[in-house]
LUMZAPA-57137 format. One record per atom (N, C-alpha, C, O): residue in one letter; x negated, y, z negated; atom name. Coordinates in steps of 0.001 Angstrom, whole numbers. Last residue first. Layout:
<sites>
<residuo = a	east = X	north = Y	up = Z	atomo = CA>
...
</sites>
This chain:
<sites>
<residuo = x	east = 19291	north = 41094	up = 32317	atomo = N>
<residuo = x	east = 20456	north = 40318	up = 32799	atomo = CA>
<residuo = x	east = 21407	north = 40353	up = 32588	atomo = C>
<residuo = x	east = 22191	north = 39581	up = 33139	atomo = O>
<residuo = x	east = 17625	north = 42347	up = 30205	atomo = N>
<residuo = x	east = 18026	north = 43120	up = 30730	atomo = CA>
<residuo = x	east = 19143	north = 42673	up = 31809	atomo = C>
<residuo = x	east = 19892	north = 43543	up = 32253	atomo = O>
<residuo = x	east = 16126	north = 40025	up = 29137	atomo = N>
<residuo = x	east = 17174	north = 40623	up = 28154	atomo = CA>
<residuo = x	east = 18019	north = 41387	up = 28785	atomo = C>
<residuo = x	east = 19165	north = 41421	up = 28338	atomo = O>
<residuo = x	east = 14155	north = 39795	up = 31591	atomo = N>
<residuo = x	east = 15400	north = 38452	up = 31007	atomo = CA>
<residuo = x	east = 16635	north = 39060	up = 30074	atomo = C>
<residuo = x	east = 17811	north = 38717	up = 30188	atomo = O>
<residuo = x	east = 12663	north = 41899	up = 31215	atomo = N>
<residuo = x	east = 13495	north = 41603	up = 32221	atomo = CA>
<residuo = x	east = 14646	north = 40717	up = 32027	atomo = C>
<residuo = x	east = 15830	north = 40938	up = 32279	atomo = O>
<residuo = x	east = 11398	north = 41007	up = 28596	atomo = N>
<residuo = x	east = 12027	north = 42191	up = 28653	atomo = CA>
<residuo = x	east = 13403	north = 41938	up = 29715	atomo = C>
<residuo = x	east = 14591	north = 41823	up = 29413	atomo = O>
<residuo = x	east = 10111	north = 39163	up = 29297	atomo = N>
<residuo = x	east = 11095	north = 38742	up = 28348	atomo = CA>
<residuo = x	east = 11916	north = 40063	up = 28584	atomo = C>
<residuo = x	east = 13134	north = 39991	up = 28751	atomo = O>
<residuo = x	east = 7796	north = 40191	up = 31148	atomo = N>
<residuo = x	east = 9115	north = 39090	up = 31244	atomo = CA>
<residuo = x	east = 10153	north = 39005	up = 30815	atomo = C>
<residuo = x	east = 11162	north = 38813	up = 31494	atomo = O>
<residuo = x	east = 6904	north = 41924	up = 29256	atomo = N>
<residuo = x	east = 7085	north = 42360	up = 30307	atomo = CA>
<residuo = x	east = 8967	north = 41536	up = 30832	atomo = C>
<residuo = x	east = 10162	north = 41824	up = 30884	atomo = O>
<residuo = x	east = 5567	north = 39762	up = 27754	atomo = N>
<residuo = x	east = 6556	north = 41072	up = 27250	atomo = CA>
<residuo = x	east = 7716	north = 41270	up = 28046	atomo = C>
<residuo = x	east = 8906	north = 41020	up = 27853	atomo = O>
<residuo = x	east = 3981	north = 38619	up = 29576	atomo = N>
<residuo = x	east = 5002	north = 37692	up = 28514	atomo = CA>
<residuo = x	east = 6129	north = 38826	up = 28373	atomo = C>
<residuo = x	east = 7285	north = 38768	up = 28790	atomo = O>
<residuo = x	east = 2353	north = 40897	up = 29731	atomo = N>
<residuo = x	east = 3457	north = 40197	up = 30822	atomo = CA>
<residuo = x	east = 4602	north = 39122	up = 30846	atomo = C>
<residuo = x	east = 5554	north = 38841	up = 31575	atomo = O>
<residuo = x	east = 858	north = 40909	up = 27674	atomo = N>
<residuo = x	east = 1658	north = 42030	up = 28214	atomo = CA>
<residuo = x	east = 3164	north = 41581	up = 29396	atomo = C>
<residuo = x	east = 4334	north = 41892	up = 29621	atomo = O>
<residuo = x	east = -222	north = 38903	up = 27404	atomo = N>
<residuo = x	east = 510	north = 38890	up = 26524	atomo = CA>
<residuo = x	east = 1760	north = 39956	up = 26671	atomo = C>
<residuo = x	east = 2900	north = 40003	up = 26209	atomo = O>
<residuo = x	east = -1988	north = 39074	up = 29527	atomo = N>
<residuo = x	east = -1492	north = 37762	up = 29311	atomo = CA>
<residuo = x	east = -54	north = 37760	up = 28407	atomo = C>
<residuo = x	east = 901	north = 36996	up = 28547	atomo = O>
<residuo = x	east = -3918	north = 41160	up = 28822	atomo = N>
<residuo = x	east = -2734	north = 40949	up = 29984	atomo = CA>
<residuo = x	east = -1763	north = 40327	up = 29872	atomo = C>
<residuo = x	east = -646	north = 40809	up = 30062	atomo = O>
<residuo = x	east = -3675	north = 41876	up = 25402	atomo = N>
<residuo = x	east = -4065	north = 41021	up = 26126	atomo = CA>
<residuo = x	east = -3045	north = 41029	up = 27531	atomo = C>
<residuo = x	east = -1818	north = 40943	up = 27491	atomo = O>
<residuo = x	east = -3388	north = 43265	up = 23264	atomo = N>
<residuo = x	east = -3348	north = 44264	up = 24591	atomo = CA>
<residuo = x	east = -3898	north = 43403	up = 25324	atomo = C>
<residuo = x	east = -4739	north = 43876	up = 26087	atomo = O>
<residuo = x	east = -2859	north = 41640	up = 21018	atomo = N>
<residuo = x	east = -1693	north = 42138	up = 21515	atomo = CA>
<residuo = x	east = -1691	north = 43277	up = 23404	atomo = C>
<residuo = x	east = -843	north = 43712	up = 24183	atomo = O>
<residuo = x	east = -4233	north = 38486	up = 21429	atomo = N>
<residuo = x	east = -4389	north = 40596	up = 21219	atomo = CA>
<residuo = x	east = -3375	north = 40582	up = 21837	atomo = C>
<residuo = x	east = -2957	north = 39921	up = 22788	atomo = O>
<residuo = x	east = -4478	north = 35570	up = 21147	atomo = N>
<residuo = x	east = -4044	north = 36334	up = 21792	atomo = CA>
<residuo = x	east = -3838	north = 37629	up = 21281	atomo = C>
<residuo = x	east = -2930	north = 37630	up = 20450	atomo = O>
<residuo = x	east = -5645	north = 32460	up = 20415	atomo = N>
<residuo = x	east = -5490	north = 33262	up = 19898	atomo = CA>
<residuo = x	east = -5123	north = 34762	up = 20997	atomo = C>
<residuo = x	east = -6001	north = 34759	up = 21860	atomo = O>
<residuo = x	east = -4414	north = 29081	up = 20586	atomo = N>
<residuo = x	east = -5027	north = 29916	up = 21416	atomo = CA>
<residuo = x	east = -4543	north = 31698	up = 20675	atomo = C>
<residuo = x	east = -3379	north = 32048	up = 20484	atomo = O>
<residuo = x	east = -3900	north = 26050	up = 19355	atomo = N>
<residuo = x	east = -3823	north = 27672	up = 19030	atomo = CA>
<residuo = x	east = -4531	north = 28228	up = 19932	atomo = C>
<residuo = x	east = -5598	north = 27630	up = 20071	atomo = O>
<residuo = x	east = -5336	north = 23916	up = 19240	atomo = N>
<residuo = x	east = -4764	north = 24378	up = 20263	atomo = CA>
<residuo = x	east = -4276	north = 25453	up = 20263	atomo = C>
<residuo = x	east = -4167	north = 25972	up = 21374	atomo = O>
<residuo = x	east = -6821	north = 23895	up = 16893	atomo = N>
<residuo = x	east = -7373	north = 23852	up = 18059	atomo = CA>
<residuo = x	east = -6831	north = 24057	up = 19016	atomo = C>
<residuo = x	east = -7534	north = 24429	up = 19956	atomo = O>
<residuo = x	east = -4417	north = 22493	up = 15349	atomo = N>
<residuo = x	east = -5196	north = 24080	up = 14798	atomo = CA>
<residuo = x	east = -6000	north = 24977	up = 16182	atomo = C>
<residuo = x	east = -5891	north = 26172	up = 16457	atomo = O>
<residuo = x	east = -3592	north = 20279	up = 16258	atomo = N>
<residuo = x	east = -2717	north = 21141	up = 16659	atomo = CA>
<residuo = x	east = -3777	north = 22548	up = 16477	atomo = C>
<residuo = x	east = -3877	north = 23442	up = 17318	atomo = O>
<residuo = x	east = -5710	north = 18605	up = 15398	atomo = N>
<residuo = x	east = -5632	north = 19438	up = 16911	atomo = CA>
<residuo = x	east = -4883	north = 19963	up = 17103	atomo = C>
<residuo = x	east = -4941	north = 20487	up = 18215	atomo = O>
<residuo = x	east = -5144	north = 19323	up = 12445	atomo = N>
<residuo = x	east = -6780	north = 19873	up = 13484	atomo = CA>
<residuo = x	east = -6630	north = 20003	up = 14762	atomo = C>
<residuo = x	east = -7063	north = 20951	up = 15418	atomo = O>
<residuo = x	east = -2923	north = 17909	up = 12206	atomo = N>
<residuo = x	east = -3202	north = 18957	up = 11899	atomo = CA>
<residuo = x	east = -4665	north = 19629	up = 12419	atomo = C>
<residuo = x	east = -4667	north = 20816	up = 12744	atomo = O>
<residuo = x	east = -3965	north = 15085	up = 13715	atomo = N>
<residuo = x	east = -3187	north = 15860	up = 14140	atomo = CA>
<residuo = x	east = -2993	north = 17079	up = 14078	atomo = C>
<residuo = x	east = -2851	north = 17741	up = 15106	atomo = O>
<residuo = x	east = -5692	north = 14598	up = 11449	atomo = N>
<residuo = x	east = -6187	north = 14851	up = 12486	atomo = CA>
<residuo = x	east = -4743	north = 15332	up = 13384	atomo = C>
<residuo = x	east = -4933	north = 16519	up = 13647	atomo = O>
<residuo = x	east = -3829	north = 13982	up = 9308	atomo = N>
<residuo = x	east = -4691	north = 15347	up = 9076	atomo = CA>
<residuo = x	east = -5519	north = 15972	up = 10511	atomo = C>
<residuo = x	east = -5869	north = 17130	up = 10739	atomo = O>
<residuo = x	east = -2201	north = 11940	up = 10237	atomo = N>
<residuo = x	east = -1842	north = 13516	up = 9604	atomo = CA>
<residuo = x	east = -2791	north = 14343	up = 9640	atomo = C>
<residuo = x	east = -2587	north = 15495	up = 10022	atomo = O>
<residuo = x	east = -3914	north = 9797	up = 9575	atomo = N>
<residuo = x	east = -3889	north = 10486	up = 10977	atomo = CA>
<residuo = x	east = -2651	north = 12268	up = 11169	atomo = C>
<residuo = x	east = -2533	north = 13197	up = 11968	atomo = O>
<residuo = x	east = -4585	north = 10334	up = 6675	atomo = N>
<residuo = x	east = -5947	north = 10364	up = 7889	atomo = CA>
<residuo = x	east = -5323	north = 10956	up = 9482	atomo = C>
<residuo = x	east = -5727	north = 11844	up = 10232	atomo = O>
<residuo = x	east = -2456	north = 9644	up = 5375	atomo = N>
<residuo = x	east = -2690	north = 10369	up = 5354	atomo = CA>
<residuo = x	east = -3844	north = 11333	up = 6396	atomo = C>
<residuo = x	east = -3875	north = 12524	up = 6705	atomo = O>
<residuo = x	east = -2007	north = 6441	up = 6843	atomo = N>
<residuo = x	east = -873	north = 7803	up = 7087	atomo = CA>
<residuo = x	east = -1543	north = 8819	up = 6992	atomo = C>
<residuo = x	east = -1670	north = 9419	up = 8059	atomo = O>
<residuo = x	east = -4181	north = 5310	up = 5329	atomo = N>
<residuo = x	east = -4048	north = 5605	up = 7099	atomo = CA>
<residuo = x	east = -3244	north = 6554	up = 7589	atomo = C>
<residuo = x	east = -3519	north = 7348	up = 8489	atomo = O>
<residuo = x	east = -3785	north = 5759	up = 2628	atomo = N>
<residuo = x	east = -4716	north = 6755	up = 3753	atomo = CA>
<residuo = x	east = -4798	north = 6868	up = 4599	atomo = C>
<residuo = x	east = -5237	north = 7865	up = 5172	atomo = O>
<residuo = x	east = -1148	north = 4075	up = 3017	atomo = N>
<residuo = x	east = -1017	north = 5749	up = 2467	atomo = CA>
<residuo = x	east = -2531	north = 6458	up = 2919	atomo = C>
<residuo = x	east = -2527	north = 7551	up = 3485	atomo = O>
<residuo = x	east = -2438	north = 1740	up = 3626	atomo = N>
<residuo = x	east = -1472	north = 2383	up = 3962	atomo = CA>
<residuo = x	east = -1033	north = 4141	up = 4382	atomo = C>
<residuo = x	east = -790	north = 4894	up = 5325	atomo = O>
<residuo = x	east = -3778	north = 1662	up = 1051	atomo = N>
<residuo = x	east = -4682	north = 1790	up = 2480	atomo = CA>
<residuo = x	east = -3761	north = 1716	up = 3300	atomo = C>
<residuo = x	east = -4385	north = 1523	up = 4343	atomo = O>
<residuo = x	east = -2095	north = 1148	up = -785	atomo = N>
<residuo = x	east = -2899	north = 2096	up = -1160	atomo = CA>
<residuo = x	east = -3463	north = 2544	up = 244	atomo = C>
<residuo = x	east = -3577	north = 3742	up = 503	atomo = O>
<residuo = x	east = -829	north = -1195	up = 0	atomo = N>
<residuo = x	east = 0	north = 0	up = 0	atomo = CA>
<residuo = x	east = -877	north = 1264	up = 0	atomo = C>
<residuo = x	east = -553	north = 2277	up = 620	atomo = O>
</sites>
């Protein structure tokens, strides 16, 4: 049961790391981020 519960706990934690890693970090005066805006904007405006 005991080695159970670390296997659970082990692949939990690596999951939590690659999710962390996939984060992609983004500025708000990033093009990328501007055009997201941009987008969403247009969409509201339908």
């Amino acid at each position: 049961m005991r080695l159970l519960r670390a296997f659970v706990d082990w692949i939990l934690r690596r999951r939590q790391t690659r999710l962390q890693q996939d984060v992609t970090q983004h500025s708000a005066d990033d093009p990328w981020v501007l055009q997201q805006i941009e987008k969403f904007e247009r969409e509201l405006k339908r």
